[in-house]
DRENDO-1510 file (C-alpha; in Angstrom, 1 decimal, always signed):
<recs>
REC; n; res; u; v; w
REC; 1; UNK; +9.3; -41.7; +2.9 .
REC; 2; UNK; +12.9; -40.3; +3.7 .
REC; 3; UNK; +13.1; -37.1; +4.5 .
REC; 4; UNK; +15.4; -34.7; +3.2 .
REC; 5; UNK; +17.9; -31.9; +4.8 .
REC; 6; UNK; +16.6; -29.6; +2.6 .
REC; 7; UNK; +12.7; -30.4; +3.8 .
REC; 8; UNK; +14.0; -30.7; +7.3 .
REC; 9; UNK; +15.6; -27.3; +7.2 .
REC; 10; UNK; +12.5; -26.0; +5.8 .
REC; 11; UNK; +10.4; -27.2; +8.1 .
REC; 12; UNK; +12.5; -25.8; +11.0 .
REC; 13; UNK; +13.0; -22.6; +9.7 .
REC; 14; UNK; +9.1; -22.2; +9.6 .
REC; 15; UNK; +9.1; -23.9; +13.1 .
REC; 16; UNK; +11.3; -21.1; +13.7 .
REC; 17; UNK; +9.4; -18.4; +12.2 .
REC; 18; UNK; +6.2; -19.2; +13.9 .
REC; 19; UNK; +7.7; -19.0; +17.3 .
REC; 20; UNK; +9.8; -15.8; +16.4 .
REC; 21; UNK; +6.0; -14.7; +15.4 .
REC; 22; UNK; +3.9; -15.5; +18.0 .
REC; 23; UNK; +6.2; -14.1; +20.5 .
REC; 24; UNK; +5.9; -11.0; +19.0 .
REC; 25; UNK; +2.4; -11.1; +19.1 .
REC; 26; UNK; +2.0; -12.1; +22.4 .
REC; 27; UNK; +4.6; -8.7; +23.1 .
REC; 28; UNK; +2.7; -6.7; +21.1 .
REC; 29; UNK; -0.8; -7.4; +23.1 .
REC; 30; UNK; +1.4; -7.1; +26.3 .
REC; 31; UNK; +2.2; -3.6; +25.6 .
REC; 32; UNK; -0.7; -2.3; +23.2 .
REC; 33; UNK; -3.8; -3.7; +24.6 .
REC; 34; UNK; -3.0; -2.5; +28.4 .
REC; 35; UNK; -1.9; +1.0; +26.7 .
REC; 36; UNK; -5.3; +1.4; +25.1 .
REC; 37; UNK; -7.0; +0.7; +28.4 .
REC; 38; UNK; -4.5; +3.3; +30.2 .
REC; 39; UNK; -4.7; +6.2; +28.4 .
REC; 40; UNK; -8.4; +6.1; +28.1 .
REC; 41; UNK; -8.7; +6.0; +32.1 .
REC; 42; UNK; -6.3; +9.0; +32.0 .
REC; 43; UNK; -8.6; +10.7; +29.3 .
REC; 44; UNK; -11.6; +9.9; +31.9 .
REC; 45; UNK; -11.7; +13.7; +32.4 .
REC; 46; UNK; -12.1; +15.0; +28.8 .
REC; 47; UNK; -14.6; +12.3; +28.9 .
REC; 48; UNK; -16.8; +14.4; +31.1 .
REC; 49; UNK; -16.1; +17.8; +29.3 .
REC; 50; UNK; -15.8; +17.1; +25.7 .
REC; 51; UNK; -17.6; +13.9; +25.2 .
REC; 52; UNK; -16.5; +13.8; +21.3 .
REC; 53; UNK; -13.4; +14.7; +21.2 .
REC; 54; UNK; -13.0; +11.7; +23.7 .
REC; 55; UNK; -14.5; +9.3; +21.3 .
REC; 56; UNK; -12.5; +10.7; +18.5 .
REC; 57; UNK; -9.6; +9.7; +20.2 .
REC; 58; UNK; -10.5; +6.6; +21.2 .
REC; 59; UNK; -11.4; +5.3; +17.8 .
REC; 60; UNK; -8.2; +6.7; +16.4 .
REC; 61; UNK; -6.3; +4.2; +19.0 .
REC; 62; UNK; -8.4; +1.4; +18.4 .
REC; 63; UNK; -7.3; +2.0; +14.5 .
REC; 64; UNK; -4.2; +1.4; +15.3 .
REC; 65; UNK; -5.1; -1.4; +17.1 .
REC; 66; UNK; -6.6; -3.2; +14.3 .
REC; 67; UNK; -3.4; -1.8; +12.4 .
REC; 68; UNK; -1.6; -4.0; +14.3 .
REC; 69; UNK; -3.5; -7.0; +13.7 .
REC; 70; UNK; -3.3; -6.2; +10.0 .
REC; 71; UNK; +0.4; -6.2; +10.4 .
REC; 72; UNK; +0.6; -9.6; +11.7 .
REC; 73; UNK; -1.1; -10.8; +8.2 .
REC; 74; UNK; +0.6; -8.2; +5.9 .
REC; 75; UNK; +4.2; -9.3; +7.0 .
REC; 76; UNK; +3.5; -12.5; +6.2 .
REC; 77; UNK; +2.2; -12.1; +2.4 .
REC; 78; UNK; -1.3; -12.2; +3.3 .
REC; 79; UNK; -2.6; -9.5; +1.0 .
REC; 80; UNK; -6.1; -8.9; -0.3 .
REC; 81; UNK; -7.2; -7.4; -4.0 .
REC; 82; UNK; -10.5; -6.0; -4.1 .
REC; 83; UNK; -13.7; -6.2; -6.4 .
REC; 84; UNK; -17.0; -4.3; -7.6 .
REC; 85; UNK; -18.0; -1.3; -6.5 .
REC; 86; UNK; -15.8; +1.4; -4.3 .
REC; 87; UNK; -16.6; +1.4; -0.8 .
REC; 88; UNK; -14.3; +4.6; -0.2 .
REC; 89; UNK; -17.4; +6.7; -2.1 .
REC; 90; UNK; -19.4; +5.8; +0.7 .
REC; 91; UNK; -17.0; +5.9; +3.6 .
REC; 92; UNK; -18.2; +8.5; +5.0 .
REC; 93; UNK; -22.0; +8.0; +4.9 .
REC; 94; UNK; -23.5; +5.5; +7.5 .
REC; 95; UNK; -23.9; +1.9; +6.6 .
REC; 96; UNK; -24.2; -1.7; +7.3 .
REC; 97; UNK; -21.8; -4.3; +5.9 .
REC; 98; UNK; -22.9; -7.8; +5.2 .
REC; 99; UNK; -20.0; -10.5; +5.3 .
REC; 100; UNK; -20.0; -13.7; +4.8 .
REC; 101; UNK; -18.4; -16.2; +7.4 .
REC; 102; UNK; -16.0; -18.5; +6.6 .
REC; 103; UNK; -12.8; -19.0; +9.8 .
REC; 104; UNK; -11.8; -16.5; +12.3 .
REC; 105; UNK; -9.5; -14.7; +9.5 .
REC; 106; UNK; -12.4; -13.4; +8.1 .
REC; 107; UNK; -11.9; -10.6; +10.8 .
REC; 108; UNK; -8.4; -9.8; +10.3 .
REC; 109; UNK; -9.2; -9.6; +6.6 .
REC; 110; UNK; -11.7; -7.1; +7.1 .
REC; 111; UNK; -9.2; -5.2; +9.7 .
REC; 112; UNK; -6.6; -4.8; +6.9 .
REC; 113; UNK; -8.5; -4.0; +3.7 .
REC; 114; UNK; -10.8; -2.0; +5.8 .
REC; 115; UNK; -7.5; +0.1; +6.8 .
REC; 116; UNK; -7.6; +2.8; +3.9 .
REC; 117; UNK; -10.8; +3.8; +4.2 .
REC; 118; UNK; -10.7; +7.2; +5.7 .
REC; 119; UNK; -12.4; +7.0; +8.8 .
REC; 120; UNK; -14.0; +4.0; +8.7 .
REC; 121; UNK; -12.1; +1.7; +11.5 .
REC; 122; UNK; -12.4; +4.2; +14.1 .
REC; 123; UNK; -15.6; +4.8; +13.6 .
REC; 124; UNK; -17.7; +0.9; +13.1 .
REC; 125; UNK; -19.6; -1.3; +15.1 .
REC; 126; UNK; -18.8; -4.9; +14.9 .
REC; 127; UNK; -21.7; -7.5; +16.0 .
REC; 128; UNK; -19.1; -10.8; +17.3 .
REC; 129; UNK; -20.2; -14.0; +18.7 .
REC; 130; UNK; -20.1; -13.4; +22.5 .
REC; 131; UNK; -17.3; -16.0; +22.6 .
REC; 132; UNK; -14.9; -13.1; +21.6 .
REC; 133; UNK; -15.9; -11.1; +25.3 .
REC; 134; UNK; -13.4; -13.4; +26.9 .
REC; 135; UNK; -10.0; -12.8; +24.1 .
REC; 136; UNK; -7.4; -10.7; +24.8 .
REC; 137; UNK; -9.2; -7.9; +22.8 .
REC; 138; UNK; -12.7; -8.8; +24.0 .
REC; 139; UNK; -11.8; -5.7; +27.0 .
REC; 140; UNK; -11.0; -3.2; +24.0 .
REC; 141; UNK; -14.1; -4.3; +21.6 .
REC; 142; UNK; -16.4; -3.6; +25.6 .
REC; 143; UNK; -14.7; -0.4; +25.7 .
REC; 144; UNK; -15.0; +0.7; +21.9 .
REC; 145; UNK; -18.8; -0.6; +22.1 .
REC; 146; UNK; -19.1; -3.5; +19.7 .
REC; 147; UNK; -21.8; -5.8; +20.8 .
REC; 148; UNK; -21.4; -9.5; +21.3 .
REC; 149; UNK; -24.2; -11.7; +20.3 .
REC; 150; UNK; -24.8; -15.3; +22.3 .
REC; 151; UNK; -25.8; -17.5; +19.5 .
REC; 152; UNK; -28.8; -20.0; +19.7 .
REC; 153; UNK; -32.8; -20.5; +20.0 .
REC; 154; UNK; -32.7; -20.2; +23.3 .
REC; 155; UNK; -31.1; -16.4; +23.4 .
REC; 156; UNK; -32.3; -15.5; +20.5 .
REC; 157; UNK; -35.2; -13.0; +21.1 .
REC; 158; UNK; -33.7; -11.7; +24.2 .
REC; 159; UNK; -30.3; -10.8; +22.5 .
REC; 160; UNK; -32.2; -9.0; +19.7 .
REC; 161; UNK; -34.0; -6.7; +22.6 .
REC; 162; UNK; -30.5; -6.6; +23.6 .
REC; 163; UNK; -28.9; -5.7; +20.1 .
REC; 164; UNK; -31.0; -2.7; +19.8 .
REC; 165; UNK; -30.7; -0.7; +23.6 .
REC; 166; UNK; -27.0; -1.4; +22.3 .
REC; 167; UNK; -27.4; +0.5; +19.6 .
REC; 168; UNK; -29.8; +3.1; +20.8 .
REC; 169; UNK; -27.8; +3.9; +23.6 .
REC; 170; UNK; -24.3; +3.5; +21.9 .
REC; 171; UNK; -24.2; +3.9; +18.4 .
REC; 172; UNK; -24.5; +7.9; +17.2 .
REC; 173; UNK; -23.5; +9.0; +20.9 .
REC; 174; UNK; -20.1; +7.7; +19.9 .
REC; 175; UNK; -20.6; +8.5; +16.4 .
REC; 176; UNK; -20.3; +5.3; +14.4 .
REC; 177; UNK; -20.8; +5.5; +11.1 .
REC; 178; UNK; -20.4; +1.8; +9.7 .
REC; 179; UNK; -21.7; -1.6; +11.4 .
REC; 180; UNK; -20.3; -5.3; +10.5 .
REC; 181; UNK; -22.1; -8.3; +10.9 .
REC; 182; UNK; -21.9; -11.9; +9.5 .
REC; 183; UNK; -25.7; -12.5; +9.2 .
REC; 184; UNK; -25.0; -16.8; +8.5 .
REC; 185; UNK; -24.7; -16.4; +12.3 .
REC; 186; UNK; -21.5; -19.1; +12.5 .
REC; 187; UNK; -18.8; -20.1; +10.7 .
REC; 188; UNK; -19.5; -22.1; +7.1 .
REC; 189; UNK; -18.4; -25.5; +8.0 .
REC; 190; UNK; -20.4; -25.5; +11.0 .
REC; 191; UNK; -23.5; -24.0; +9.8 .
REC; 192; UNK; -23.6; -25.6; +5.7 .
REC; 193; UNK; -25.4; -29.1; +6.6 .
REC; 194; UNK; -28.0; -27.4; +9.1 .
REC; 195; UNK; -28.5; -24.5; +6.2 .
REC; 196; UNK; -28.6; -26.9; +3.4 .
REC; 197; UNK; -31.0; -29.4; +5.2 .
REC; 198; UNK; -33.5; -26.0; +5.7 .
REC; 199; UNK; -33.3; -25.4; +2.4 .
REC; 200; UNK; -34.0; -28.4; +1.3 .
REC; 201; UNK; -37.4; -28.3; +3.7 .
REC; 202; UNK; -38.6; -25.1; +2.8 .
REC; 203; UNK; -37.7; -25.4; -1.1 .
REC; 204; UNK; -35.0; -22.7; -1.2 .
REC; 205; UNK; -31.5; -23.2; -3.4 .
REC; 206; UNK; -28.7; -25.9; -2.3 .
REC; 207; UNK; -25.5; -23.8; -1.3 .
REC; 208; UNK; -22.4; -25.1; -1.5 .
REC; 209; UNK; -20.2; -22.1; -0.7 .
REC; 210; UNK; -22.1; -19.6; +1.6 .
REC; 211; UNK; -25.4; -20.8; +4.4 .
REC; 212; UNK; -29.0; -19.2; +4.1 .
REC; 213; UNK; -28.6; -15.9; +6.7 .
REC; 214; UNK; -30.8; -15.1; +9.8 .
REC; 215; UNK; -32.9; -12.4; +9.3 .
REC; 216; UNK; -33.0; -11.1; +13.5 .
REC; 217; UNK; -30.2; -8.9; +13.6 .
REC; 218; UNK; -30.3; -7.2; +10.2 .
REC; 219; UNK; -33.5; -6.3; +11.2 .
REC; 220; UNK; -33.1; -4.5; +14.3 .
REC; 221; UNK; -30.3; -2.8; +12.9 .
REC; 222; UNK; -32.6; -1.7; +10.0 .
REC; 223; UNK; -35.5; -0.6; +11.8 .
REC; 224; UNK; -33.5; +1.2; +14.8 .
REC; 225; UNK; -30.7; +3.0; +12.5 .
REC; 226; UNK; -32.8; +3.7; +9.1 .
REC; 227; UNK; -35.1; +6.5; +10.3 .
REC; 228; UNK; -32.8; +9.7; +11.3 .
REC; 229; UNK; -33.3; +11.1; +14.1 .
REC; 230; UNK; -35.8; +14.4; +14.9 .
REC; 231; UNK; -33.4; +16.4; +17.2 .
REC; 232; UNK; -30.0; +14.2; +16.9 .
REC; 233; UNK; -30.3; +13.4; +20.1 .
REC; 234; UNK; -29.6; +9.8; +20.9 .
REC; 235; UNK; -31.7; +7.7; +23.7 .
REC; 236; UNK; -29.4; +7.1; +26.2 .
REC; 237; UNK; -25.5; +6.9; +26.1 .
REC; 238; UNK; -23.2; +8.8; +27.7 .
REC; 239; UNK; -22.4; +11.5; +25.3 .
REC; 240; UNK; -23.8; +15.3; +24.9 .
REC; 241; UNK; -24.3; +15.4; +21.2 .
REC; 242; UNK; -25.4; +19.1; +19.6 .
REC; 243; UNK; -28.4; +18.7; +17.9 .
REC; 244; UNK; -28.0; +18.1; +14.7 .
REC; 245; UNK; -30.7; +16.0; +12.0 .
REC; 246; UNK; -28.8; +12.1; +10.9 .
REC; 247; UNK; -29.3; +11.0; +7.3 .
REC; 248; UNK; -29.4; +7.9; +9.6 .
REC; 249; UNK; -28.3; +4.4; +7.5 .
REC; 250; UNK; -27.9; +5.4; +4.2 .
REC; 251; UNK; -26.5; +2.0; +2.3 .
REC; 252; UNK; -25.8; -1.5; +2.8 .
REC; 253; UNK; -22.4; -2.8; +1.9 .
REC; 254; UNK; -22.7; -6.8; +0.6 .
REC; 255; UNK; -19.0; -8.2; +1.2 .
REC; 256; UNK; -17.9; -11.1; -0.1 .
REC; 257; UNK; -14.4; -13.0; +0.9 .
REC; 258; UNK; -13.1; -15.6; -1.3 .
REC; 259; UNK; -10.1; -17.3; -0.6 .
REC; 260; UNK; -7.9; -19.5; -3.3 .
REC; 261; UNK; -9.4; -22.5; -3.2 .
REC; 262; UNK; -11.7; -22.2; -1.2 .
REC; 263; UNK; -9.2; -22.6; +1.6 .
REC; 264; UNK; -10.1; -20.2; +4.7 .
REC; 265; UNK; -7.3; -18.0; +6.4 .
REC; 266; UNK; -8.2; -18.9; +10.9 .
REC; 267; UNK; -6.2; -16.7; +13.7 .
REC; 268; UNK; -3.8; -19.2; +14.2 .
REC; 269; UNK; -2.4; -19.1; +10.7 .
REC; 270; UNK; -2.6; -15.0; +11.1 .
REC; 271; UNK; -0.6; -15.1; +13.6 .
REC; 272; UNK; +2.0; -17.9; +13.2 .
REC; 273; UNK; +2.2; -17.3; +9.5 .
REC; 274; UNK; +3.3; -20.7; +8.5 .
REC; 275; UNK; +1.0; -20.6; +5.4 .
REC; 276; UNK; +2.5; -19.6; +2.1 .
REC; 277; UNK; +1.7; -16.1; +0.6 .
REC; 278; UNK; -1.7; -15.5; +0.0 .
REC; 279; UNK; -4.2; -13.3; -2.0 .
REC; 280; UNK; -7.5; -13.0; -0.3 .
REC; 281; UNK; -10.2; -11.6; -2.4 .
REC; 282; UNK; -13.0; -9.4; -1.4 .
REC; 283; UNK; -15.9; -8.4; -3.0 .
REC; 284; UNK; -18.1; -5.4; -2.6 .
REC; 285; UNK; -21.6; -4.3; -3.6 .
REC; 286; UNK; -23.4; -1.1; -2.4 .
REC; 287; UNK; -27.0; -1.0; -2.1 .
REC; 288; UNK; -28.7; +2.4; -1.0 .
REC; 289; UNK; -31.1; +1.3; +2.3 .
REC; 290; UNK; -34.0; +2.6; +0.7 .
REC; 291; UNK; -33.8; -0.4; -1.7 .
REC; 292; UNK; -34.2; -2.5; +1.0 .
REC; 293; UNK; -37.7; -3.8; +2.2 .
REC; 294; UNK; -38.6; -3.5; +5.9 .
REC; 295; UNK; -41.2; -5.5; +5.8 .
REC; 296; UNK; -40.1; -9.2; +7.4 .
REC; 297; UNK; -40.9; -11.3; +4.4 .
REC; 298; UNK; -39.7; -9.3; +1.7 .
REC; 299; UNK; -36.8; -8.4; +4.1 .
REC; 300; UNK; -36.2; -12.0; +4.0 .
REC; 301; UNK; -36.0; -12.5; +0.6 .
REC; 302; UNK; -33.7; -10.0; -0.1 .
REC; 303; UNK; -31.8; -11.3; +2.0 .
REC; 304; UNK; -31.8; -14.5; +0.6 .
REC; 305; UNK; -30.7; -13.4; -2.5 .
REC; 306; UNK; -28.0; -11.2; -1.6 .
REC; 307; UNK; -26.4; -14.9; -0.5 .
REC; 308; UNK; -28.1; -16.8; -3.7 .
REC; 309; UNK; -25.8; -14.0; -5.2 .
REC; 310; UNK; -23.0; -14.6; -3.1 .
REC; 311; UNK; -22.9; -18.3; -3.9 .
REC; 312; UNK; -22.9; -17.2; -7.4 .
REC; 313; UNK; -20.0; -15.2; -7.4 .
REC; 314; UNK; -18.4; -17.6; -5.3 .
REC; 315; UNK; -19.1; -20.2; -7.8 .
REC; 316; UNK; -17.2; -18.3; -10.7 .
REC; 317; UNK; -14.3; -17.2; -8.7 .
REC; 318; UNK; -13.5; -20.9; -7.9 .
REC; 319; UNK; -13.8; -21.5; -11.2 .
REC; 320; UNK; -11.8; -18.9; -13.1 .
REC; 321; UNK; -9.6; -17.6; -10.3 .
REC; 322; UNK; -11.9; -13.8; -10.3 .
REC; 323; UNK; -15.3; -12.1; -9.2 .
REC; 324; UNK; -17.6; -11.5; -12.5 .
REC; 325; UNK; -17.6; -7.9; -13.9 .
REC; 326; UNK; -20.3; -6.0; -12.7 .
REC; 327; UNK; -23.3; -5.4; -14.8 .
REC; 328; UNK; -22.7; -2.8; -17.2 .
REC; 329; UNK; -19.2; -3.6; -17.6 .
REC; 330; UNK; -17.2; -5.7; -19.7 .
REC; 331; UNK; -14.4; -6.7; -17.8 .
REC; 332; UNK; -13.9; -7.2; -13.9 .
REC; 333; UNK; -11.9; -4.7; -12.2 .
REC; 334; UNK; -9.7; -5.6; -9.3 .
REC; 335; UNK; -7.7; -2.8; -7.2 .
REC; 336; UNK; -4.6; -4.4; -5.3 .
REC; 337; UNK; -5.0; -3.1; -1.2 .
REC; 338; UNK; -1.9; -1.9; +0.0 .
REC; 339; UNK; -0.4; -0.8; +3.3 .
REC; 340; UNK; +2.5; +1.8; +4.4 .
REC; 341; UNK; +5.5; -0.6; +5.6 .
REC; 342; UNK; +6.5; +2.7; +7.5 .
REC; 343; UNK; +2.9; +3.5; +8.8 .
REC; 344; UNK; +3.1; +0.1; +10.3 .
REC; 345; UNK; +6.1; +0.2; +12.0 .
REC; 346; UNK; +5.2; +3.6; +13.4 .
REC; 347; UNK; +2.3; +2.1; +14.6 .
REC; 348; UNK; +4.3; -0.4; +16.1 .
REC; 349; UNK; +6.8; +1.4; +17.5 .
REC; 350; UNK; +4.4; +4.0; +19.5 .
REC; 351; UNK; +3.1; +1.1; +21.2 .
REC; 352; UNK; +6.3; -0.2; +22.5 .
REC; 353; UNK; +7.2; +3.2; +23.4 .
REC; 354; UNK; +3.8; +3.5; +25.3 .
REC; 355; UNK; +4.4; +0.3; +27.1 .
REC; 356; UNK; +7.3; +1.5; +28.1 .
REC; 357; UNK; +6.3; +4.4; +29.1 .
REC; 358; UNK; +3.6; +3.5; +31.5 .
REC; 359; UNK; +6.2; +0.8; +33.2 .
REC; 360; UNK; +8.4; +3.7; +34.0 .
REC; 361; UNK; +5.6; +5.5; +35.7 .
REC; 362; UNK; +4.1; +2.3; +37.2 .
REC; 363; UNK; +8.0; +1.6; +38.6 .
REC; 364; UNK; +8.1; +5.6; +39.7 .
REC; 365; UNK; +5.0; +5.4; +41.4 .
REC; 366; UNK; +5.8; +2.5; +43.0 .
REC; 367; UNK; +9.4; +3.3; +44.4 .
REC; 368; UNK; +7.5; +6.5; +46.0 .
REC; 369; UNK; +4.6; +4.6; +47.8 .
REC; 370; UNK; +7.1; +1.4; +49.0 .
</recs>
């Protein structure tokens, strides 16, 4: 089939695009990943002396840093509208968020719509597949303390002793508040045919749309964040904390993402923006923990049917384009996320200026030693 000038200029202009894009991305992380990393050395001091006025700062860089991220997406008409209950009411409180997995743009997702939350980005744990240690942010996620997870039978037992010195040592010494995981433990289309096939063994529900989710780290997190703490006083770390008595985990936050037709946003797409506008949707439901069941069986069945519900709710957005109301109400309610254009470029801006910054000093320094 011939093609035409107009689908040939089209198809260069996006060619065009992309490149313009990912050179600006690849600037971006040039200047705002090694700027995070220096000004924390320089702040090595306050470190010492005011342990959380350290960490404050930190997380409010590493905002911005996930700002940035977002940006890529937002310029580029990926937006999200949001469903069921108000995670802002709880943003504050300590919880654990439940996502399902679907491509690598599940992250960026949650890095934009996560954005107006008050203080929630500078304050989470994420749990990543260990894979993410070696990207270009893997040095800011060691820094910030996330904890990366090596997948597989073989790890598995030792990563979970692992998981919770992590969070013992790390988690209220630096005050985090919220924690992400993605309990399927992969990505959908590598994980459905495994999932469905134990389903299938074990007499449990065919899913199309989400995988039956390992119970190992919910756990841990569960039984090593629940109970607050006597004297506030975290095992470990490397912060002096006042004592002070935690309400500990207080709720879990079920998060569902749904793209149009079912069509997953990855990194590169993010990034390159060649992809048309799109709506992500995400779905929220707040359970207080102390609905939750710690015993390991009934654990696991809650669990089960937190993604039975998923797949439900999946089911009908594929269907009819939205996320059911919730019960009790009538009609669904959707709230359109939105981000400051202005706040962006700010954002943006102050870490081109920083990069500049530090090659002036870096070029001062140098010229005085050589």
């Amino acid at each position: 089939m011939a093609v035409t000038l107009e689908q040939a200029r089209r198809v260069g202009y996006t060619c065009l695009k992309a490149l313009l894009r990912f050179a600006f991305m690849v600037a971006n992380n040039l200047v705002a990943i090694p700027s995070y990393v220096l000004y924390l050395i320089m702040l090595q001091p306050l470190r010492v002396l005011d342990s959380k006025s350290f960490w404050y700062i930190e997380g409010v860089l590493f905002k911005w840093l996930l700002a940035m991220v977002a940006s890529w997406g937002w310029w580029a008409g990926y937006t999200v509208v949001e469903w069921g209950d108000d995670v802002k009411a709880v943003s504050e409180d300590e919880a654990m968020v439940l996502v399902n997995h679907q491509a690598t743009g599940d992250v960026c997702t949650l890095m934009m719509c996560l954005q107006d939350k008050g203080t929630v980005v500078r304050q989470m744990m994420w749990l990543m597949d260990h894979i993410f240690k070696y990207t270009n942010f893997g040095i800011v996620s060691l820094i910030h303390g996330d904890f990366f997870i090596r997948q597989g039978r073989a790890h598995r037992d030792q990563q979970l002793v692992l998981l919770k010195e992590h969070l013992e040592k790390y988690y209220r010494s630096r005050n985090r508040k919220w924690i992400v995981l993605f309990p399927e433990g992969g990505f959908l289309r590598k994980r459905r045919e495994t999932s469905q096939a134990f389903a299938k063994k074990n007499n449990l529900p065919f899913l199309k749309h989400v995988t039956l989710p390992r119970l190992g780290a919910t756990q841990v997190i569960l039984k090593t964040l629940v109970a607050p703490q006597e004297n506030g006083t975290p095992a470990g770390g490397d912060a002096v904390v006042k004592e002070r008595k935690s309400k500990g985990l207080q709720w879990v936050i079920d998060t569902t993402i749904a793209y149009p037709k079912g069509e997953p946003i990855d990194i590169q797409t993010w990034i390159l923006g060649y992809r048309q506008p799109t709506v992500t949707h995400v779905h929220y439901r707040i359970f207080p923990v102390k609905d939750v069941p710690a015993e390991p069986e009934a654990l696991t069945h809650w669990l089960y049917q937190r993604f039975i519900e998923k797949e439900d709710l999946l089911t009908h957005f594929y269907e009819t384009g939205a996320f059911p109301p919730l019960q009790g109400q009538t009609k669904a309610i959707s709230r359109e996320m939105t981000l400051s254009n202005l706040w962006l470029v700010g954002i943006q801006s102050l870490a081109f200026l920083s990069g500049g910054m530090w090659y002036c000093i870096f070029q001062y320094f140098y010229h005085c030693l050589f």
